[in-house]
C-alpha positions in Angstrom: -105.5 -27.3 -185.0 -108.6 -27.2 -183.1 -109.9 -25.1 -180.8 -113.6 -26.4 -180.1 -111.2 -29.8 -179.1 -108.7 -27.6 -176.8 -112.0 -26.2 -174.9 -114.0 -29.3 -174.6 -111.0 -31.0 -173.1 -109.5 -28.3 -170.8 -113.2 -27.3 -169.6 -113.6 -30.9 -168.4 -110.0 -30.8 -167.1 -110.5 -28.4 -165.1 -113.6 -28.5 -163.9 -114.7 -32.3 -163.3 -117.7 -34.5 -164.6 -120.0 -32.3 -166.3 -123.3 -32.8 -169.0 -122.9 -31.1 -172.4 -125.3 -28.4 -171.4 -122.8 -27.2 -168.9 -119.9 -27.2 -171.5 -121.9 -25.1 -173.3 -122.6 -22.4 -170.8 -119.1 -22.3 -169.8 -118.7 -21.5 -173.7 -121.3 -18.5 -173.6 -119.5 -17.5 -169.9 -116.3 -16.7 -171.6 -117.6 -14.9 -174.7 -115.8 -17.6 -176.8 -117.3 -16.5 -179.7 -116.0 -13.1 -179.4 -112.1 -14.2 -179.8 -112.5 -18.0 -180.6 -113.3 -19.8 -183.8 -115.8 -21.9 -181.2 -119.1 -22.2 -182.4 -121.6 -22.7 -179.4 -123.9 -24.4 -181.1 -121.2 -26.9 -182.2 -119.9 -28.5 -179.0 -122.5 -31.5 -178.7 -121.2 -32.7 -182.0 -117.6 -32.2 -180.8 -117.9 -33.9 -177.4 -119.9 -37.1 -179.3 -116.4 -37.0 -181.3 -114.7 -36.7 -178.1 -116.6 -39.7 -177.0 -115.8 -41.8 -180.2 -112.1 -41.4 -179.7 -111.9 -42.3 -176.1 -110.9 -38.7 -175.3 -113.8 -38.8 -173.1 -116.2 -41.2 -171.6 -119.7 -41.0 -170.5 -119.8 -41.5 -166.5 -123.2 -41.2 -165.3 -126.7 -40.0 -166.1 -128.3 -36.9 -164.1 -131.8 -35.9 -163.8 -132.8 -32.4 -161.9 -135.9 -31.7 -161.1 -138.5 -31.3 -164.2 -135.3 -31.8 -166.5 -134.5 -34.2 -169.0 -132.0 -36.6 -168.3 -128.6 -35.7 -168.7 -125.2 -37.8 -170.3 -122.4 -37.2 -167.5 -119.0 -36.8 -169.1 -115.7 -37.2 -168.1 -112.2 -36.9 -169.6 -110.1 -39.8 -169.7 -106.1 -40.4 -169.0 -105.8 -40.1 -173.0 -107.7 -37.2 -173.2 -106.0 -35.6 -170.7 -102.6 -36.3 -172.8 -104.6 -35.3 -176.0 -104.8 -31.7 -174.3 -101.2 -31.5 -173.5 -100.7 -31.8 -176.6 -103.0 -29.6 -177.7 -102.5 -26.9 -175.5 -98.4 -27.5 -176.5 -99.4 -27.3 -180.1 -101.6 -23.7 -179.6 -99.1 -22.3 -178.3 -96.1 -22.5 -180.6 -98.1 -23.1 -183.7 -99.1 -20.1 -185.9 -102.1 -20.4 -187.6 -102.5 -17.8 -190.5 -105.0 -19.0 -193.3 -104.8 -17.6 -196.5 -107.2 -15.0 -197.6 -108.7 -15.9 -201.1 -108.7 -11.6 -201.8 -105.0 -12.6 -202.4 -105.6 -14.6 -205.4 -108.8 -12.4 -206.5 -106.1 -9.9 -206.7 -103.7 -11.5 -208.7 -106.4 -12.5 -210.8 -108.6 -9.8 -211.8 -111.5 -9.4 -214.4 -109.9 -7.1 -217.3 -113.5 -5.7 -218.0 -113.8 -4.7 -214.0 -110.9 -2.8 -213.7 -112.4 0.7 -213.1 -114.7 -0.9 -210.6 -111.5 -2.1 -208.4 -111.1 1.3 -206.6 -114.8 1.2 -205.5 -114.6 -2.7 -204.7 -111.5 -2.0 -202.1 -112.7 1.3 -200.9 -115.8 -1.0 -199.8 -114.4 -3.8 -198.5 -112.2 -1.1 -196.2 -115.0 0.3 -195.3 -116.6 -3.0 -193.9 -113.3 -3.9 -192.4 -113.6 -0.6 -190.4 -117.2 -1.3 -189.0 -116.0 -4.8 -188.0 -113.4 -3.2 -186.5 -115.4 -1.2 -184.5 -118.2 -3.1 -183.7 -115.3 -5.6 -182.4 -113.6 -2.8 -180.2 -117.3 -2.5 -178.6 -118.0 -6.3 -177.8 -114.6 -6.1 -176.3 -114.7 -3.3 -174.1 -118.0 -4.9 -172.8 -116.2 -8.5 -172.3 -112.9 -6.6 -170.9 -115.0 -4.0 -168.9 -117.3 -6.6 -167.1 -114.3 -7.4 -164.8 -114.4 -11.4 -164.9 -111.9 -12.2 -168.0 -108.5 -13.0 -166.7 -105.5 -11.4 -168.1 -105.0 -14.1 -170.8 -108.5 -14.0 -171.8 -108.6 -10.1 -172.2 -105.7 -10.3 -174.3 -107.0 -13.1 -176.5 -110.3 -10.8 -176.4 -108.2 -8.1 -177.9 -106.2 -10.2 -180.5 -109.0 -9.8 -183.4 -109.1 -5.6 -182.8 -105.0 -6.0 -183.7 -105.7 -8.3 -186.6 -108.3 -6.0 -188.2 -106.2 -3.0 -187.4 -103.1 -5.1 -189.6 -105.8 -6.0 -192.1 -107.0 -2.1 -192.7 -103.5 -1.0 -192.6 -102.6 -3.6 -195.5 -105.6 -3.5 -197.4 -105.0 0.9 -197.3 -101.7 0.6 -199.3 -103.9 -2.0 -201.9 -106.4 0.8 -202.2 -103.7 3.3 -202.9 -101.9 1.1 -205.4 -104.9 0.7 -207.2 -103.9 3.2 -209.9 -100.4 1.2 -210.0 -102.9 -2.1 -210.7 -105.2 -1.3 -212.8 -102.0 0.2 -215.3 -100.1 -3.1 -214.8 -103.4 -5.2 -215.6 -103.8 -3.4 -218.5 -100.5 -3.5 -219.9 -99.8 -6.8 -218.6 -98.6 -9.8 -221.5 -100.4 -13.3 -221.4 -99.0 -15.8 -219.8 -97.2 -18.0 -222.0 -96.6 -21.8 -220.8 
């Protein structure tokens, strides 16, 4: 799945011919990196990709004023079913990646166990400034009145994910007395 793809398509879908520079302030608009894997500083790269595949095509060239010339873009008819598709795909797919703590977990360093309680403890506690410093950039994004109803929901998605993350990661921390006895009275693996 990719996002960067969904916005560069829909952004030129909905709003007409543009230049990359606009795609990108349309990115910094809506906060995208606040609730979006989107990196800002990504979308030339993607649209040139864009460009490759025929999902878009370059129309025209623009100069304002003292500017530099700009690359006019368009989407094209397959680009416009590419989205679709996209935007079908988003929306049923669900996209939860693995966490590699998971396997740390399962896989722990016998001569480290007594540092495991301290280790969690910390990572909660950096889950619980991301959570808040999240719950701030969101108030200020849902606050300034111009997110739709979607968008402030999709702004508040990663508060709800953090909050499921601490909650989990709290019953790890108080299990950790339960771990560090099983580690150490755990029997090697034999294949």
């Amino acid at each position: 799945m990719s996002s960067i793809r969904l916005f560069i398509l829909d952004t030129f879908a909905r709003n007409g011919e543009m230049h990359g520079h606009r795609v990108r302030l349309q990115a910094e608009r809506e906060h995208l990196h606040l609730w979006t894997d989107v990196s800002v500083g990504s979308l030339y790269q993607a649209i040139k990709r864009l460009l490759a595949e025929g999902l878009l095509e370059a129309v025209r060239t623009e100069k304002e004023g003292n500017l530099p010339e700009r690359q006019v873009y368009g989407i094209t008819g397959e680009g416009q079913l590419r989205l679709k598709e996209l935007q079908s795909e988003s929306l049923r797919h669900i996209w939860m990646k693995p966490d590699p703590f998971d396997l740390a977990l399962t896989r722990l360093d016998p001569e480290k166990l007594d540092e495991l309680h301290t280790v969690i403890a910390s990572r909660l506690d950096e889950l619980a400034s991301m959570l808040s410093d999240t719950e701030a950039l969101n108030a200020n994004a849902i606050d300034g009145g111009y997110l739709t109803v979607s968008e402030a929901l999709a702004v508040s998605h990663s508060a709800h994910r953090l909050r499921a993350e601490i909650a989990w990661l709290q019953e790890v921390l108080d299990a950790v007395p339960e771990i560090v006895t099983d580690e150490r009275t755990r029997q090697p693996d034999t294949l």
